[in-house]
C-alpha positions as CSV (number, residue, x, y, z in Angstrom):
1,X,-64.5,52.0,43.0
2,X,-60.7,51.7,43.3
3,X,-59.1,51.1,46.0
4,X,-55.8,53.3,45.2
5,X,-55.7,56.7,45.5
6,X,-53.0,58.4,43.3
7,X,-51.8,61.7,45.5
8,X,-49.4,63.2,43.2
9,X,-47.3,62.0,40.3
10,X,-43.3,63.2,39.9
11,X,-43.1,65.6,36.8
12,X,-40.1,64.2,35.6
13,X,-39.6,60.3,36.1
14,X,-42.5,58.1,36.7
15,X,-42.8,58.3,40.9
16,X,-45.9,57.8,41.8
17,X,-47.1,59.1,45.8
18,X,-50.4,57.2,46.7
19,X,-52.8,55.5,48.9
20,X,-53.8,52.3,48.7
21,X,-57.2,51.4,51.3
22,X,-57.2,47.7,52.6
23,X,-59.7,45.8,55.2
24,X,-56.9,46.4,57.8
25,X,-56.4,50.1,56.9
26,X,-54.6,52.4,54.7
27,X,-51.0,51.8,53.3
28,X,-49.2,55.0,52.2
29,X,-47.4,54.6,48.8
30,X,-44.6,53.6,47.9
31,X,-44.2,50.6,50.2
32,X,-41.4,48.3,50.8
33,X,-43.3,45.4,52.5
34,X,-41.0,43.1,55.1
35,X,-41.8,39.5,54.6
36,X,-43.4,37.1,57.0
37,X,-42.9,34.0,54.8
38,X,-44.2,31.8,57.7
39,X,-46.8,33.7,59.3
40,X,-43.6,35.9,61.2
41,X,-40.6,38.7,60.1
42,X,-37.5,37.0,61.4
43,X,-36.1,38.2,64.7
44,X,-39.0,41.1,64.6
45,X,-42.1,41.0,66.5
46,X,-45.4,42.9,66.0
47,X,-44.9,45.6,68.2
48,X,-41.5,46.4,66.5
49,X,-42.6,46.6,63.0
50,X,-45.5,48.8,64.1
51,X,-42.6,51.0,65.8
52,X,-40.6,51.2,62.6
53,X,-43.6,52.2,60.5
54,X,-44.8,49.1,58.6
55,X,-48.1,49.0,57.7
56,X,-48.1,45.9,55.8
57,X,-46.3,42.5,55.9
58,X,-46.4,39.7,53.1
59,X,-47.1,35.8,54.1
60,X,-46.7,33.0,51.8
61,X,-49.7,30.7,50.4
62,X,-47.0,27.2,49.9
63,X,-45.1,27.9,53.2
64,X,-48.0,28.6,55.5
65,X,-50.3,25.5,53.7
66,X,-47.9,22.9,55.3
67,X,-47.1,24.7,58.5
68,X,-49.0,25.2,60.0
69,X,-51.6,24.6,57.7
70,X,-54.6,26.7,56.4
71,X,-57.4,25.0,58.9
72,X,-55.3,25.9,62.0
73,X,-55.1,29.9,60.9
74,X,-58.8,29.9,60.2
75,X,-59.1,28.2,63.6
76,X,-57.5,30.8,65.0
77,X,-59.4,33.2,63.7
78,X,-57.4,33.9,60.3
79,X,-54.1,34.8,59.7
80,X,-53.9,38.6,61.6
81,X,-55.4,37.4,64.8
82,X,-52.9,33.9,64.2
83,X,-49.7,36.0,64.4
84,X,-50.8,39.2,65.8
85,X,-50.5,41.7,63.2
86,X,-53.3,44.2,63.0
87,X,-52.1,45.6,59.9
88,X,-52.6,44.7,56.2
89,X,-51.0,41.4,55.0
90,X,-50.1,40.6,51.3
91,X,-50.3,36.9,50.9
92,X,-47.9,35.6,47.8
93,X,-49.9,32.6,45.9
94,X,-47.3,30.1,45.7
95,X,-46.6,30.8,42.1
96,X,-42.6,31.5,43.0
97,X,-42.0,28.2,45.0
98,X,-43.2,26.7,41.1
99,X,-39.4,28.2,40.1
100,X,-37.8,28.0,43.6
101,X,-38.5,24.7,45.0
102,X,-38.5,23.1,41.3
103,X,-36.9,20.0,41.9
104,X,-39.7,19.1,44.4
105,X,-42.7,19.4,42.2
106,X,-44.1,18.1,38.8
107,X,-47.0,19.3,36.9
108,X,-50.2,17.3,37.0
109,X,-52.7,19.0,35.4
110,X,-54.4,22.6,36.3
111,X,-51.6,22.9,38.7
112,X,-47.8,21.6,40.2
113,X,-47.6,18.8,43.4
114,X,-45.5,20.2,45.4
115,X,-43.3,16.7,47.7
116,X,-42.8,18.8,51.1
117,X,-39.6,19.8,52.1
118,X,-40.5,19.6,55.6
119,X,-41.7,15.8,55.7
120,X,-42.1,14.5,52.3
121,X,-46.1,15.0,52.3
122,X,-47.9,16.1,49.2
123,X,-49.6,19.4,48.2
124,X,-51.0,20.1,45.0
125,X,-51.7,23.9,43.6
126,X,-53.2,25.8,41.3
127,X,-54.9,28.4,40.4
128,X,-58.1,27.7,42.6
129,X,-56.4,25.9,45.2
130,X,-54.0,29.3,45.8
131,X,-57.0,31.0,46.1
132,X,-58.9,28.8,48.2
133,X,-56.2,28.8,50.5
134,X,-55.7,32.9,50.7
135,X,-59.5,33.1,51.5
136,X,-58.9,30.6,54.5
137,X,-55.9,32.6,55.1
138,X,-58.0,35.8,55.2
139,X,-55.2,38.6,54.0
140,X,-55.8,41.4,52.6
141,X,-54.8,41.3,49.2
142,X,-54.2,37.8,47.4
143,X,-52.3,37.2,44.5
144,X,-53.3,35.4,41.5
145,X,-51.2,31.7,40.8
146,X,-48.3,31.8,38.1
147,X,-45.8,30.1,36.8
148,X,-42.4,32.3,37.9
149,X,-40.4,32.1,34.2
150,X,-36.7,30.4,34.8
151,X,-33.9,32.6,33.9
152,X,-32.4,31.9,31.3
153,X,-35.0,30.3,28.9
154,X,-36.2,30.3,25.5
155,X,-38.9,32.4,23.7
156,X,-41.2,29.5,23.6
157,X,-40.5,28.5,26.7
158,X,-41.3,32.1,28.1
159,X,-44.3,31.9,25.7
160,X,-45.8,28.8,26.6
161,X,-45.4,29.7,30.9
162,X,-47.1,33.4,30.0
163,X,-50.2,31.8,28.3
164,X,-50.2,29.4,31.3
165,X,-50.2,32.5,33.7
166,X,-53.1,34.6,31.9
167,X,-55.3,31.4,32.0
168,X,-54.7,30.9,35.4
169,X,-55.4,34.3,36.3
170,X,-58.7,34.1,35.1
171,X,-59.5,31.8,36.6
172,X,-58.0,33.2,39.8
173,X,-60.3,36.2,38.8
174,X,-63.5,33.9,39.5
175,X,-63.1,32.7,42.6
176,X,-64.7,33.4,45.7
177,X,-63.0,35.8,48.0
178,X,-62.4,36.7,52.0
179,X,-64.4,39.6,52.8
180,X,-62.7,43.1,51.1
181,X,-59.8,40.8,50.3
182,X,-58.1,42.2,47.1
183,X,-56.5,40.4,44.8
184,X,-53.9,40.9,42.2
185,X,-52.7,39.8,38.4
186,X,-49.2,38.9,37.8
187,X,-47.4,40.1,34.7
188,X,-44.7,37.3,33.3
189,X,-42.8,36.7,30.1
190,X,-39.5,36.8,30.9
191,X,-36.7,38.9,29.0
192,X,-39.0,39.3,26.1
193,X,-40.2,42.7,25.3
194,X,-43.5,41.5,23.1
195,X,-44.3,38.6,26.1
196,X,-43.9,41.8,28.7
197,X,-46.2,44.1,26.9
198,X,-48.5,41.2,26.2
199,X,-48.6,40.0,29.7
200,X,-49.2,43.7,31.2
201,X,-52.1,44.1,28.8
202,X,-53.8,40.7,29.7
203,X,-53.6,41.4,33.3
204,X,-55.0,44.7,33.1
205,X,-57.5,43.5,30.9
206,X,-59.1,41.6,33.8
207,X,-59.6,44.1,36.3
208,X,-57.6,43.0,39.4
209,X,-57.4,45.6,42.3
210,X,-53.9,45.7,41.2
211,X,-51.1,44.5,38.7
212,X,-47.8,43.0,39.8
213,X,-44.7,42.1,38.2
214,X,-43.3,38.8,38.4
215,X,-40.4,36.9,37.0
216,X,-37.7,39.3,37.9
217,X,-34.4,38.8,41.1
218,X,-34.5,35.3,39.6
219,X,-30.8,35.7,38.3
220,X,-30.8,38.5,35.6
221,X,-28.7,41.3,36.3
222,X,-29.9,44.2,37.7
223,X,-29.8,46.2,33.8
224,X,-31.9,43.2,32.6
225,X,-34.5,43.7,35.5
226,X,-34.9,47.9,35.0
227,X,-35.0,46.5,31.1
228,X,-38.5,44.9,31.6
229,X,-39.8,48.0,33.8
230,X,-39.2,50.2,31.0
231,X,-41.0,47.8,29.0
232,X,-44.1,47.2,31.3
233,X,-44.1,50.6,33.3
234,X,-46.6,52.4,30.0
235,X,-49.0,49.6,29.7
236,X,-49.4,49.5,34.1
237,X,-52.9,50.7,34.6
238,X,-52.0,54.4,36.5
239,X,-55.4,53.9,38.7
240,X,-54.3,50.5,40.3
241,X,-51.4,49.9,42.1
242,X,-48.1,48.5,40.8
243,X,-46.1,45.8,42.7
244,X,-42.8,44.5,42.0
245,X,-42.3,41.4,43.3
246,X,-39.4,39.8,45.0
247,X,-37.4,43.6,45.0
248,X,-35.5,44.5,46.6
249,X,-31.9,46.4,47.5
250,X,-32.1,50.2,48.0
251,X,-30.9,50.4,44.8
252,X,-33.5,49.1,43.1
253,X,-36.3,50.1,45.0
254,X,-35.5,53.7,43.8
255,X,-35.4,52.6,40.1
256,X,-38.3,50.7,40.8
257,X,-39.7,53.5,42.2
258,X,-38.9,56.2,39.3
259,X,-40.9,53.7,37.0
260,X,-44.1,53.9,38.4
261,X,-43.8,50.7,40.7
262,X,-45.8,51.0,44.6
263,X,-45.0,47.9,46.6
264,X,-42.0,46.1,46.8
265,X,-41.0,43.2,49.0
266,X,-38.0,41.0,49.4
267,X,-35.9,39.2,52.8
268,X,-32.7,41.3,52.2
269,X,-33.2,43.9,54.7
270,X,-34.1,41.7,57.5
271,X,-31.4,39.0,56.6
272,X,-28.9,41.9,56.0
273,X,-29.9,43.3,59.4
274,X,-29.8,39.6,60.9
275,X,-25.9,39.8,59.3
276,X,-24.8,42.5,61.2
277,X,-25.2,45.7,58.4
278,X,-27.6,48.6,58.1
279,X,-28.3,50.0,55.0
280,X,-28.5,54.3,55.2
281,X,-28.9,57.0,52.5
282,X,-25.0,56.9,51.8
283,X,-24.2,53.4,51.3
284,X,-24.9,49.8,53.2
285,X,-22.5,49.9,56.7
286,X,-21.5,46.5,58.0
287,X,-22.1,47.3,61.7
288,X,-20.0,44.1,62.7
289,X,-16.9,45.4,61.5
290,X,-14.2,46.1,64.5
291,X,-14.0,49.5,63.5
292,X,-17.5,50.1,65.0
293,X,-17.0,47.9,68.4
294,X,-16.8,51.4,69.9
295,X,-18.6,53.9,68.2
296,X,-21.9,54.8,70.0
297,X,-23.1,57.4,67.6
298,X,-26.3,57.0,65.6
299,X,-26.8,54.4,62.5
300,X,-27.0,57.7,60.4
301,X,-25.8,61.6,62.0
302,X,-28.7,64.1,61.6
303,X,-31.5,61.6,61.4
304,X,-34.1,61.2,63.9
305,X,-36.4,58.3,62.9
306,X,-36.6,54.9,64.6
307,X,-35.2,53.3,61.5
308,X,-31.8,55.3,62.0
309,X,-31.9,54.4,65.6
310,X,-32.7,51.0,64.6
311,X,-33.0,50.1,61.6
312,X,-32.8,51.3,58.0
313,X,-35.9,50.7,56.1
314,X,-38.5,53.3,57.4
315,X,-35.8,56.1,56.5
316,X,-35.5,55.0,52.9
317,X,-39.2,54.9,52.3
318,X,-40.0,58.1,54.5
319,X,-37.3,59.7,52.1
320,X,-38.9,58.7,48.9
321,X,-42.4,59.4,50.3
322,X,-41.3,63.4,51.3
323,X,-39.6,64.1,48.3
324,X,-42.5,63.1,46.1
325,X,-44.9,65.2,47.2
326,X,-42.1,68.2,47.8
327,X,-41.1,67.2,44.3
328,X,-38.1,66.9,44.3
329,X,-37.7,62.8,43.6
330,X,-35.5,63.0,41.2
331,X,-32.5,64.8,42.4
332,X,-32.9,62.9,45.8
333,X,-32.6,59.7,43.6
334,X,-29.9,60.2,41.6
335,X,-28.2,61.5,45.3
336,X,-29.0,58.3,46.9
337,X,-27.6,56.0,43.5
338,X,-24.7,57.7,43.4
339,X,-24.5,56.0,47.3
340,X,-25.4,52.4,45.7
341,X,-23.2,51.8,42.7
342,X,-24.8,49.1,40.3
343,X,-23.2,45.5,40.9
344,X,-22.6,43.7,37.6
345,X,-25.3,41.1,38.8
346,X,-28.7,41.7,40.3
């Protein structure tokens, strides 16, 4: 049985309205999920990103290995009780820190050693280690090891790392689990329209709970990144959920969105936020500026949620989520684009 419910499907883009049921409860779709890289959402406790709606958080496999390590979180109990989050948490398998922390790991074997930033220890991953360590870890839904593709590299180079990523998600596939822990297939292959198709029809292939893809805000521009969503979104398995990884600005979580994607994630709201700006449904405001020292009215006029009190997240999504099923999607979305202009880079 799946554990996504599909509500209601836009008539005229690809939006998708949905539920998708976890061990720690149900997460309405679609879903912009704050990150908690290290087990907490920066200058955000609990209690607040209950208040603001979340309803799932993402942690990370490498980060939370070497601090503070897998055995400590299971002491504790696992990684909800560790951090006090009763809500569903999305663990990322390391697979990104194989592009982003590249000049401090080497391949050896099955997997990459990893030479730790913090002191210079060693940890090796792959494909069951990743695993092993989400079902210590105990989330919700883990995600399947992969090589992240470079940007810019090569068609063989791009077809060699995708081959690497299928066989690793099978093997992924056959590994013991934590208790109703989901896990999900990554999608890779770069800027490469036959490698995109081939990837999304591998990973479906294998039955994950759900289908994510990988490989994108890793320096294309934003045109490049809706390119490979147009090329993945008819081969996504409409009964699972879609994820796209690593995404995003407002901007792009509407075109996401519009192509069928469920779940995003990214740090830019909460490091925008840390930076003094707010993003709202008619363009980012930098809240630092002088001209606001003295204006005391609301992040947004009109608006009563605790986002525009607040923050700026919970508005965006509660926006997208009413105007699916009202069906109306895609004249709020070109609305809200017109606010976000695309930048010549993504």
């Amino acid at each position: 049985m799946s554990a996504f419910n599909l509500i209601k499907k836009d008539e005229r883009s690809g939006a998708r309205r949905g539920q998708l049921q976890t061990a720690h409860g149900v997460v309405q779709t679609p879903v912009f999920m704050p990150v908690g890289t290290q087990a907490t959402v920066k200058a955000m406790a609990p209690c607040e990103l209950h208040a603001m709606g979340a309803e799932i958080i993402l942690g990370n496999t490498y980060h939370l290995a070497l601090r503070p390590g897998v055995e400590i979180i299971r002491g504790a109990g696992g990684l909800h009780r560790f951090m006090g989050w009763d809500g569903a948490i999305l663990t990322d398998s390391g697979g990104y820190q194989v592009f982003s922390l590249s000049p401090l790991r080497r391949r050896r074997g099955d997997g990459f050693e990893f030479q730790s930033h913090i002191d210079g220890s060693r940890l090796f991953l792959g494909p069951r280690e990743a695993m092993a360590i989400q079902r210590g870890l105990g989330s919700d839904i883990a995600m399947a090891f992969d090589e992240c593709t470079a940007y810019p590299c090569s068609h063989d180079e791009a077809q060699q790392s995708l081959e690497l990523t299928l066989r690793w998600a099978a093997l992924c596939r056959e590994q013991e689990r934590a208790p109703g822990q989901l896990v999900f297939g990554i999608a890779q292959g770069g800027l490469y329209q036959d490698l995109r198709e081939k990837a999304v029809e591998g990973i479906a292939a294998m039955d994950f709970d759900g289908v994510a893809v990988g490989g994108v805000s890793v320096g294309e521009t934003e045109a490049e990144m809706v390119q490979v969503l147009d090329w993945v979104a008819p081969g996504l398995p409409p009964e699972k959920p879609h994820y796209l990884m690593g995404v995003g600005t407002p901007r792009q979580l509407v075109l996401g969105v519009a192509r069928g994607i469920d779940m995003f994630d990214c740090v830019l709201p909460t490091r925008v936020g840390r930076n003094g700006s707010a993003y709202t449904a008619a363009g980012p405001i930098p809240i630092k500026a002088g001209r606001y020292k003295d204006d005391h009215s609301p992040i947004e006029e009109g608006c009563e949620c605790y986002a525009c009190r607040n923050f700026s997240k919970a508005y965006i999504r509660h926006l997208l989520r009413d105007s699916l099923e009202a069906g109306t999607f895609t004249a709020v979305a070109e609305q809200f684009l017109a606010c976000y202009p695309a930048a010549e880079r993504g």
